[in-house]
MOPAC internal coordinates of N, CA, C and O (Angstrom, degrees):
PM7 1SCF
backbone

  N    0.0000 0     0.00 0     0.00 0    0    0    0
  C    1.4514 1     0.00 0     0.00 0    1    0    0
  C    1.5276 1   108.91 1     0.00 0    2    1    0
  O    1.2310 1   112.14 1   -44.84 1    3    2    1
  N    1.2601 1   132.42 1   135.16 1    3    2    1
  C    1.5080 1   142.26 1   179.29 1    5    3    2
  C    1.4767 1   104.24 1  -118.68 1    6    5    3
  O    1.2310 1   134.36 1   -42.67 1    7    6    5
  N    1.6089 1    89.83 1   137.33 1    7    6    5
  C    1.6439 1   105.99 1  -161.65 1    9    7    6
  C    1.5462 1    99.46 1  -132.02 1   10    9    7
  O    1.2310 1   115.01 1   -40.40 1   11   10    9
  N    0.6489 1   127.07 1   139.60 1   11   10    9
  C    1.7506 1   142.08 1  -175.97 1   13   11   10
  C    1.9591 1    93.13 1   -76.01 1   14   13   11
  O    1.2310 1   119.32 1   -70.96 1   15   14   13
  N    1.3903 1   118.90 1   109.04 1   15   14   13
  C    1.2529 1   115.66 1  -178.00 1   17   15   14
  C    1.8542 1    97.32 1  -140.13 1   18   17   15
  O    1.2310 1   122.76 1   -38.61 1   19   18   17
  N    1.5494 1   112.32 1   141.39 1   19   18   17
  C    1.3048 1   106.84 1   175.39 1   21   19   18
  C    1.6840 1   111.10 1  -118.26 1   22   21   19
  O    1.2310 1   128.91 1   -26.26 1   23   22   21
  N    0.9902 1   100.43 1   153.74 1   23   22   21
  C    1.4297 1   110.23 1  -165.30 1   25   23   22
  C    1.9757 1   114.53 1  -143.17 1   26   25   23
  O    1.2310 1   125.63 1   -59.60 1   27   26   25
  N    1.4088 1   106.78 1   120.40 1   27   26   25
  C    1.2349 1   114.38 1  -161.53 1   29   27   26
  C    1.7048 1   135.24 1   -90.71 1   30   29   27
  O    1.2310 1   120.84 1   -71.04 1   31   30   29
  N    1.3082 1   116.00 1   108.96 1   31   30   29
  C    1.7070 1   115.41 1  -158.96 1   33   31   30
  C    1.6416 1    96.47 1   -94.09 1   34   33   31
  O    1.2310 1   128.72 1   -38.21 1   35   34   33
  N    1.1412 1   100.80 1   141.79 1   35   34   33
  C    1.3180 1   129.47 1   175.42 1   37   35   34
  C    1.3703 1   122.91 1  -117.42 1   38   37   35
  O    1.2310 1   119.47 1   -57.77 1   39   38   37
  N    1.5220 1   118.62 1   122.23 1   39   38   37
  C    1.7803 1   113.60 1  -167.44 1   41   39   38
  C    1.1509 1    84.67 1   -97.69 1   42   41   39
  O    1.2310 1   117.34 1   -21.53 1   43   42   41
  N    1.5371 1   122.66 1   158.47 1   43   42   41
  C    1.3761 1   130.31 1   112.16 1   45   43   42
  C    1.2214 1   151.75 1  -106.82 1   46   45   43
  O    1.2310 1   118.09 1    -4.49 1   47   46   45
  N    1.7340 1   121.25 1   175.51 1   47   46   45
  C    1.2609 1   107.72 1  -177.71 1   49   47   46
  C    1.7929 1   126.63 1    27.13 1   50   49   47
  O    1.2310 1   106.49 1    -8.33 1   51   50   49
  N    0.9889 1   142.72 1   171.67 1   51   50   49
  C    1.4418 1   140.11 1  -147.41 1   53   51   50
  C    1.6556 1   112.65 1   -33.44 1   54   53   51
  O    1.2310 1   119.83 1   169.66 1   55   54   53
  N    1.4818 1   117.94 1   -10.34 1   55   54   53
  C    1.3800 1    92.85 1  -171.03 1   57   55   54
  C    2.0350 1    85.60 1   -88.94 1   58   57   55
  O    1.2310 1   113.62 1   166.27 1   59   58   57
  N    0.8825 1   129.67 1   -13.73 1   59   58   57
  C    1.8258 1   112.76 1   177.81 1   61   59   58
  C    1.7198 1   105.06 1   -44.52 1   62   61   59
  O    1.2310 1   127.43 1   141.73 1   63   62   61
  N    1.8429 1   103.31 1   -38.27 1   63   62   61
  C    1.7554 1    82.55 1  -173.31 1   65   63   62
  C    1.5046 1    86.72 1   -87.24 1   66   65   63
  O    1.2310 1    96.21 1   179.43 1   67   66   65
  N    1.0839 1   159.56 1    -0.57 1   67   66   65
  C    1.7015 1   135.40 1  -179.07 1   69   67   66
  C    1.1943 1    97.45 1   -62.91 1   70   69   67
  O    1.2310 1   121.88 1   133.50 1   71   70   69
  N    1.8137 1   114.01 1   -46.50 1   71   70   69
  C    1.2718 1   118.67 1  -133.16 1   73   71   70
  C    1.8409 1   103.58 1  -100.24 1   74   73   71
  O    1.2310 1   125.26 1   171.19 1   75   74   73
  N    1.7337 1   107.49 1    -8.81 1   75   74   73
  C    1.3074 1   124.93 1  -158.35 1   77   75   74
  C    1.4107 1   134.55 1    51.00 1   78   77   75
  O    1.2310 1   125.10 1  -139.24 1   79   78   77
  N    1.3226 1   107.80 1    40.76 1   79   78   77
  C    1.3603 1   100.61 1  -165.86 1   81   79   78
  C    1.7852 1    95.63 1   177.77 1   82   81   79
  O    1.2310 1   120.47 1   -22.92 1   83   82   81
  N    1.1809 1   116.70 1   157.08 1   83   82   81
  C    1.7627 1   115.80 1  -178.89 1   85   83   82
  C    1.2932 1    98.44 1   -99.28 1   86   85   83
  O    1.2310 1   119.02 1   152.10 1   87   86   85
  N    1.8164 1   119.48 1   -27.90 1   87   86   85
  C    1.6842 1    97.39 1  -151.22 1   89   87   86
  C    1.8913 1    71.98 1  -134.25 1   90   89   87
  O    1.2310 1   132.92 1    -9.93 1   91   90   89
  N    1.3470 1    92.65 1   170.07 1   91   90   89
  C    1.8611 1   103.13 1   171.85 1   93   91   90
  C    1.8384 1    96.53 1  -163.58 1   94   93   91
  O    1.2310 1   139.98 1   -58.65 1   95   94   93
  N    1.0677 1    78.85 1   121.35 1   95   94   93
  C    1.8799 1    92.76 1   166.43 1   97   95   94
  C    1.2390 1    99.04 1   -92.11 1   98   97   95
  O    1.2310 1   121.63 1   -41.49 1   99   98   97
  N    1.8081 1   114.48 1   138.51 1   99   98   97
  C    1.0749 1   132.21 1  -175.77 1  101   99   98
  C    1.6268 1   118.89 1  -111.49 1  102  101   99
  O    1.2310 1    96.55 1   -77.89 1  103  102  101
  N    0.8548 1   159.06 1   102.11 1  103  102  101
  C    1.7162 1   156.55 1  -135.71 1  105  103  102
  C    1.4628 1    89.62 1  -131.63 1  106  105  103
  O    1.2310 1   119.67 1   -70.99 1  107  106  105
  N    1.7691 1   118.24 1   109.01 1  107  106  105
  C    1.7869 1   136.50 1   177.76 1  109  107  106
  C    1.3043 1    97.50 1  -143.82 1  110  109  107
  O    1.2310 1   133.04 1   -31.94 1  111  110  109
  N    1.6774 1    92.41 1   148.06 1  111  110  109
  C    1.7409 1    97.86 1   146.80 1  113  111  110
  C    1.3967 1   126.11 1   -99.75 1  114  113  111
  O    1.2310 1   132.36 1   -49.41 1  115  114  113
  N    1.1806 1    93.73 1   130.59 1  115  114  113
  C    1.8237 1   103.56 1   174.05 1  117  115  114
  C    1.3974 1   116.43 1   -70.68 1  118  117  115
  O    1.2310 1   126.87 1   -45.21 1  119  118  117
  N    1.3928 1   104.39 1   134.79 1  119  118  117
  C    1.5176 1   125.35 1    32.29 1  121  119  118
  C    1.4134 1    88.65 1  -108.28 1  122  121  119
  O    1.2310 1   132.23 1   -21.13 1  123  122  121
  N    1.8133 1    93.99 1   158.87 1  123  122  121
  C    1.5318 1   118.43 1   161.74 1  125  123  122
  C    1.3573 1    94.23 1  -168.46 1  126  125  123
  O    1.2310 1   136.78 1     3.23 1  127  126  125
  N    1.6573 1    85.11 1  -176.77 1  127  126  125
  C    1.3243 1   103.23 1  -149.93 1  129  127  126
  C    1.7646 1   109.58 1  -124.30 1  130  129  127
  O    1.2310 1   114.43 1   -16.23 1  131  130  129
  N    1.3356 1   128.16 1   163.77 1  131  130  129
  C    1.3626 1   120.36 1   159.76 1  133  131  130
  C    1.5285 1   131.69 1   -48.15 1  134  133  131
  O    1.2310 1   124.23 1   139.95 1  135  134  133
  N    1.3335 1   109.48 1   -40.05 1  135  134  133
  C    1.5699 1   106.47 1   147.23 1  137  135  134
  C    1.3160 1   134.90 1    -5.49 1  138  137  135
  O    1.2310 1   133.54 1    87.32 1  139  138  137
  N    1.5610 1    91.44 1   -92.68 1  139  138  137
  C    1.6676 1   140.14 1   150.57 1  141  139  138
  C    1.4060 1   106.06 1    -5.81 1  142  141  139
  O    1.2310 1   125.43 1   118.00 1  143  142  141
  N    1.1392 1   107.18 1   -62.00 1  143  142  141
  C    1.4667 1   127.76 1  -168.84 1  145  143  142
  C    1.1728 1   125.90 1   -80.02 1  146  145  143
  O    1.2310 1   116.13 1   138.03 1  147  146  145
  N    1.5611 1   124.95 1   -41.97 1  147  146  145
  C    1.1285 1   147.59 1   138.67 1  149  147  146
  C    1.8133 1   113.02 1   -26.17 1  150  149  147
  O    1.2310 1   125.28 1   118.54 1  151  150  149
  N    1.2067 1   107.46 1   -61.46 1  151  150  149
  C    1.6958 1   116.43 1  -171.40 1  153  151  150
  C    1.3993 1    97.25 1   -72.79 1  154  153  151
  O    1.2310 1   119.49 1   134.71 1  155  154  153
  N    1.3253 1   118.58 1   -45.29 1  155  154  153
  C    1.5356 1   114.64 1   179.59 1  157  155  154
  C    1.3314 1   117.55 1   -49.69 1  158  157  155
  O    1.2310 1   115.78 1   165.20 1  159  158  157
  N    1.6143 1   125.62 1   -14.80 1  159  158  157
  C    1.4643 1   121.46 1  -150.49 1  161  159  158
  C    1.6319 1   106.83 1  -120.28 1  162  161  159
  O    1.2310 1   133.82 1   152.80 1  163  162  161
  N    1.7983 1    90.89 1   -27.20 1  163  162  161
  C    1.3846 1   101.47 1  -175.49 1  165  163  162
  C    1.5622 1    96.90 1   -85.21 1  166  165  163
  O    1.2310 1   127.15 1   -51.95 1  167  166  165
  N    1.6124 1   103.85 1   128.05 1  167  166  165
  C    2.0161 1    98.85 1  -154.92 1  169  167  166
  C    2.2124 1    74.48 1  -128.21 1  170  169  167
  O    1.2310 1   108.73 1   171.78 1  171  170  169
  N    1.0720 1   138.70 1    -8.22 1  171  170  169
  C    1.4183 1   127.04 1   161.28 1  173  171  170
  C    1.9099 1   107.84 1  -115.69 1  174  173  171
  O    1.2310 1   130.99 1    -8.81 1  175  174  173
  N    1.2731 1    96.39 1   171.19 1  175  174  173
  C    2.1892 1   108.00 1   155.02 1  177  175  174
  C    1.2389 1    92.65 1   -72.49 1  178  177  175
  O    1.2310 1   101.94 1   161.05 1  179  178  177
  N    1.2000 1   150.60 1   -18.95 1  179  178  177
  C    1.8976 1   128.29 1  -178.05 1  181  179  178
  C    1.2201 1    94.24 1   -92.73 1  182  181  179
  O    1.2310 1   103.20 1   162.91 1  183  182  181
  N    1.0501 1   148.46 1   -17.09 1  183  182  181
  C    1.5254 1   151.81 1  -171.72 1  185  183  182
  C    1.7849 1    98.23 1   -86.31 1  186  185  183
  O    1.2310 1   130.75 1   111.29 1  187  186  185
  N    1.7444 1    96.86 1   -68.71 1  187  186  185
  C    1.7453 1    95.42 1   176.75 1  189  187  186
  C    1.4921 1   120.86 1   -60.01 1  190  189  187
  O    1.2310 1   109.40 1   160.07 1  191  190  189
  N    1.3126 1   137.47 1   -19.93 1  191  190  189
  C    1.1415 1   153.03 1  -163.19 1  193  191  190
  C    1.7196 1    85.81 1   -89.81 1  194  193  191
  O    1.2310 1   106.91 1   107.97 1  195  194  193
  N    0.7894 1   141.98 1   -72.03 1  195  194  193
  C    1.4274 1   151.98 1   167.74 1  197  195  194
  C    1.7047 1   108.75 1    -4.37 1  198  197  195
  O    1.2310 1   118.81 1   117.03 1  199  198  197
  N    1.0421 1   119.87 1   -62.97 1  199  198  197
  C    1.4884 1   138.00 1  -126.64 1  201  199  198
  C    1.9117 1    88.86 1  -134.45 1  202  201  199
  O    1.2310 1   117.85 1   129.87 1  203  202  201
  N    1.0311 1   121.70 1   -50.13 1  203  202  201
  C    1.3319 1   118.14 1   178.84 1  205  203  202
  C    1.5073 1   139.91 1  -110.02 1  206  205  203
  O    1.2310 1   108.06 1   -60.32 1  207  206  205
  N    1.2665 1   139.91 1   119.68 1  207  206  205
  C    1.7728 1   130.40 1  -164.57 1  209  207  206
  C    1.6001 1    82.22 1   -64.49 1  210  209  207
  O    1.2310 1   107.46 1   109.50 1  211  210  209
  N    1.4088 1   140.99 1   -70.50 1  211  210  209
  C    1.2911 1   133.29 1  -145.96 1  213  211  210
  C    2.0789 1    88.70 1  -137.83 1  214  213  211
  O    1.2310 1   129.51 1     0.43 1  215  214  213
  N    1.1949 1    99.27 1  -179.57 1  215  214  213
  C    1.1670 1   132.31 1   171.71 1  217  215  214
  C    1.9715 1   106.66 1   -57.12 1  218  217  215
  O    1.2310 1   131.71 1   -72.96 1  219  218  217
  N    1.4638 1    94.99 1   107.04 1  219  218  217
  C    1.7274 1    89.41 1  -173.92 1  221  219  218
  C    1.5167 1   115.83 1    79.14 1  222  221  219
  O    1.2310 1   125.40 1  -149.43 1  223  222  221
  N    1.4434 1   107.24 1    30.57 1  223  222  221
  C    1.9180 1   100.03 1   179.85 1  225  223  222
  C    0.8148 1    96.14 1  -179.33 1  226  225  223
  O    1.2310 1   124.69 1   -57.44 1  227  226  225
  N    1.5606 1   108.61 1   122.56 1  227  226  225
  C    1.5057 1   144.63 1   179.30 1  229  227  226
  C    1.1234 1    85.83 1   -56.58 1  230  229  227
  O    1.2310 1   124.84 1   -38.48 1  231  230  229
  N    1.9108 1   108.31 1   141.52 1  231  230  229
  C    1.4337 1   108.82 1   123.60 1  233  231  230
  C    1.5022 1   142.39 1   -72.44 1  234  233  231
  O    1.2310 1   126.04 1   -45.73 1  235  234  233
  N    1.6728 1   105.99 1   134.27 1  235  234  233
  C    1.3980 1    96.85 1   176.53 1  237  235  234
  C    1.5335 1   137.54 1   -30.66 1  238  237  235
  O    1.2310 1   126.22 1   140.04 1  239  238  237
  N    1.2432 1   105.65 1   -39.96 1  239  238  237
  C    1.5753 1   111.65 1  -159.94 1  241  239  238
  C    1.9923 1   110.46 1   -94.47 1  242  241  239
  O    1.2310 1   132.78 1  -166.55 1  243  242  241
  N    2.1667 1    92.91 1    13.45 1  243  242  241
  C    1.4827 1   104.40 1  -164.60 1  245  243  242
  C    1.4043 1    91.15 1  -109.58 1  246  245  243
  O    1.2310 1   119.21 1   -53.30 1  247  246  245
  N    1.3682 1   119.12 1   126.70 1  247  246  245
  C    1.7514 1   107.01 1  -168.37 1  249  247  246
  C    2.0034 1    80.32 1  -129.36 1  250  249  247
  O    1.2310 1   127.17 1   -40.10 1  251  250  249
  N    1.6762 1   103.81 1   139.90 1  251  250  249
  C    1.2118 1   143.79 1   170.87 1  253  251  250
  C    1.3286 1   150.17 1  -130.82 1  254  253  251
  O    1.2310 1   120.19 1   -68.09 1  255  254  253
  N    1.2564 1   117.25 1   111.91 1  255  254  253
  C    1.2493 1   144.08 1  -173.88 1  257  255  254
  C    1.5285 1   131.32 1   -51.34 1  258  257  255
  O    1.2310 1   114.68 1   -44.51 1  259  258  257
  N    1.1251 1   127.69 1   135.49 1  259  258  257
  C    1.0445 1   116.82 1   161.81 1  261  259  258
  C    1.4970 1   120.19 1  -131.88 1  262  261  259
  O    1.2310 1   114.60 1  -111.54 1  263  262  261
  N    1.3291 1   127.84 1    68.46 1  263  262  261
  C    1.5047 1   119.02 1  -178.23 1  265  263  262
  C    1.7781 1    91.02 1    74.60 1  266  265  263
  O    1.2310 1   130.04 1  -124.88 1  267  266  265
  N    1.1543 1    98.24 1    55.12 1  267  266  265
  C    1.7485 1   125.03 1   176.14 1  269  267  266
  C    1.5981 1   111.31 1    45.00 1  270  269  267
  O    1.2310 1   107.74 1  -173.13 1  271  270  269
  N    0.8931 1   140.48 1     6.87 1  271  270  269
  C    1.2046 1   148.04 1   131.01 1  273  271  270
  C    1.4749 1   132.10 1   -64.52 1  274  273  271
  O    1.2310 1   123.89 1   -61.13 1  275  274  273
  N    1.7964 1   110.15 1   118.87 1  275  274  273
  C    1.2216 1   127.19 1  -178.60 1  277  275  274
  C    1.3423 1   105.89 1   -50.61 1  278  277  275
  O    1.2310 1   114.84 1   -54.02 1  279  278  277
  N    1.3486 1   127.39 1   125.98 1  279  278  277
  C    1.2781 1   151.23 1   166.16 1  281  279  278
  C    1.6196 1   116.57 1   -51.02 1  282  281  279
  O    1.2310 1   126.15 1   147.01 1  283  282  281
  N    1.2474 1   105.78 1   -32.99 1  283  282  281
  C    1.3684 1   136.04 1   179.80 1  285  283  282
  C    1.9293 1   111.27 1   -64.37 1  286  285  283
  O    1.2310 1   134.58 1   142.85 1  287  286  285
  N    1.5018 1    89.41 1   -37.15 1  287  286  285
  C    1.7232 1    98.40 1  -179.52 1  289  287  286
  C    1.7192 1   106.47 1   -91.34 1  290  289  287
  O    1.2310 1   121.19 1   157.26 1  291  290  289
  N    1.3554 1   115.34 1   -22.74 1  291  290  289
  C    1.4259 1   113.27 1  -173.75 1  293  291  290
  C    1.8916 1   105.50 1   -96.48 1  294  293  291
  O    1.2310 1   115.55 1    59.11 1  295  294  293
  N    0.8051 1   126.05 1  -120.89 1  295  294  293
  C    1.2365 1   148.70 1  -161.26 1  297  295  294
  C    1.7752 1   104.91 1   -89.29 1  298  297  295
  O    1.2310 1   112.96 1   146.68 1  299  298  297
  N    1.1367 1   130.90 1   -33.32 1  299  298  297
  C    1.1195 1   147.56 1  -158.22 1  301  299  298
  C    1.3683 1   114.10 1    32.23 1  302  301  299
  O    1.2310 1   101.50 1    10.27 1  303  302  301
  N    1.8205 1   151.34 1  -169.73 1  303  302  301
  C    1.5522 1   108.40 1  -151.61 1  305  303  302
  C    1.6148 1   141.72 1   -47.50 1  306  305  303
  O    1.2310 1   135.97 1   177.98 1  307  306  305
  N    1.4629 1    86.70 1    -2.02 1  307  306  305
  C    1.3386 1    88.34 1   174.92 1  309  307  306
  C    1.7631 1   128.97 1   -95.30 1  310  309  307
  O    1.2310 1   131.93 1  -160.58 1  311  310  309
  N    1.6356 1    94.57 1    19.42 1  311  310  309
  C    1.3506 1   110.35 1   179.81 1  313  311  310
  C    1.7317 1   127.26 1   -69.31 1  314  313  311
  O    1.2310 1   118.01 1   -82.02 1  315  314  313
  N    1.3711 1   121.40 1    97.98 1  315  314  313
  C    1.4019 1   126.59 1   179.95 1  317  315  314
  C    1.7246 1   122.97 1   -40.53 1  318  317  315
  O    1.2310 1   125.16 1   -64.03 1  319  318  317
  N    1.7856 1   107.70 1   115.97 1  319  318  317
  C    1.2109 1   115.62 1  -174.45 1  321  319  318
  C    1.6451 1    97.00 1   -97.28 1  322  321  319
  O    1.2310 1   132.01 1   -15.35 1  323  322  321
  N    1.3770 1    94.41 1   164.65 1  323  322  321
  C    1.6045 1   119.53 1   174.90 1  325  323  322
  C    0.9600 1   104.45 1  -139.36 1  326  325  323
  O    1.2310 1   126.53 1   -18.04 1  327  326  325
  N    1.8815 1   105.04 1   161.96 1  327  326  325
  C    1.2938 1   127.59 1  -166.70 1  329  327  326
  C    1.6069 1    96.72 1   -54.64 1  330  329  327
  O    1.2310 1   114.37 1   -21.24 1  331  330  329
  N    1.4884 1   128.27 1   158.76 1  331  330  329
  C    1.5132 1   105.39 1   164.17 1  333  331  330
  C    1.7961 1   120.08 1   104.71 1  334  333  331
  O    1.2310 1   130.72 1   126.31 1  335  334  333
  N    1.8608 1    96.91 1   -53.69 1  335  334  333
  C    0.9058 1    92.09 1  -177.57 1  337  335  334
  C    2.1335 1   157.58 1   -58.27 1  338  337  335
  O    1.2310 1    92.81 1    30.61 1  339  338  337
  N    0.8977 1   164.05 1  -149.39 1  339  338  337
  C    1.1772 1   138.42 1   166.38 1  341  339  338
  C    1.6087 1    91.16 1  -153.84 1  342  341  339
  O    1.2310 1   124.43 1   -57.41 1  343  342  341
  N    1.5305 1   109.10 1   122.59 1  343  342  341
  C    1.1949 1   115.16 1   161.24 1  345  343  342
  C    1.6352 1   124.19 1  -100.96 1  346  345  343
  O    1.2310 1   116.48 1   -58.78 1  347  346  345
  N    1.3997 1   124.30 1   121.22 1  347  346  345
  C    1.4725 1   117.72 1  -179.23 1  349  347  346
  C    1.9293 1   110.33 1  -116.79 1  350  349  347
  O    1.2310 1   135.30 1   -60.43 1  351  350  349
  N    1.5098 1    88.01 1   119.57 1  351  350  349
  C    1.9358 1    92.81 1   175.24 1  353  351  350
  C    1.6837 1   100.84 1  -103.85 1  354  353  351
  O    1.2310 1   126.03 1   -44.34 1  355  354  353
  N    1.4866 1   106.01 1   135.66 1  355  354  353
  C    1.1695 1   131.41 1   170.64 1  357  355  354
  C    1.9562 1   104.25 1   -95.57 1  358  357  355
  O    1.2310 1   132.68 1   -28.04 1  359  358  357
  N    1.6253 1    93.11 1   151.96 1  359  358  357
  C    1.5521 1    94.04 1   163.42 1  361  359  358
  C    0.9284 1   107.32 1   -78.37 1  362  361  359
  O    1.2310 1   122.32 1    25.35 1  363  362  361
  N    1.4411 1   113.16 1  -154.65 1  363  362  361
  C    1.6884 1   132.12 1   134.18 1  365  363  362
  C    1.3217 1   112.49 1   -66.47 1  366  365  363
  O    1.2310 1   116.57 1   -37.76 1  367  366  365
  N    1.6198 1   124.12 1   142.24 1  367  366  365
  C    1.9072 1   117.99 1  -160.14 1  369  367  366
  C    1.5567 1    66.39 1  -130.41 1  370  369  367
  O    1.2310 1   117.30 1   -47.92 1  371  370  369
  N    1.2747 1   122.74 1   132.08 1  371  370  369
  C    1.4419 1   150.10 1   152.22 1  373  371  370
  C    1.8360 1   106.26 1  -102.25 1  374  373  371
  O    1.2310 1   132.83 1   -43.97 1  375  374  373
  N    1.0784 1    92.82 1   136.03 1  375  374  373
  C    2.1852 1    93.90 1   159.14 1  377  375  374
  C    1.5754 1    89.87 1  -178.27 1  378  377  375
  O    1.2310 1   129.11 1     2.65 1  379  378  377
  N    1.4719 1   100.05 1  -177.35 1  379  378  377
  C    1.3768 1   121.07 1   133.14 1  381  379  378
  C    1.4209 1   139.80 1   178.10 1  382  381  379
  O    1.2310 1   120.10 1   180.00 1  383  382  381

């Protein structure tokens, strides 16, 4: 059964200006996935170029959330969203 569920991405630090914006409500039917969600958001190639080495693959240095859990430990894009949920992508954080 597919249900109209929205689920909320959060940029940080430099990707808010890639992405123009800090927060983005996402409007899918479930089920989907972080993927899913990901492609839905990336709306240019400077956006996908951003976030992915190729088609379907994170970049390393792109770390993602799922309801504060590394994406990396669950499902990774193939990690199942829910209505509700909050996705947050980090850059790479350089300082020192």
């Amino acid at each position: 059964m597919r249900n109209e569920m929205v689920v909320v991405v959060d940029f940080y630090a430099t990707l808010q200006s890639v992405f123009g914006t800090k927060t983005k409500r996402v409007e899918i039917n479930s089920p989907a996935t972080v993927g899913q969600i990901l492609n839905l958001v990336c709306q240019t190639d400077g956006q996908r170029e951003r976030l992915h080495e190729s088609p379907g693959r994170l970049r390393r240095d792109i770390k993602v959330f799922r309801n504060g859990r590394d994406i990396v430990f669950l499902n990774k894009l193939d990690t199942e969203v829910h209505n509700g949920d909050k996705i947050a992508i980090f850059p790479p954080i350089a300082g020192g």
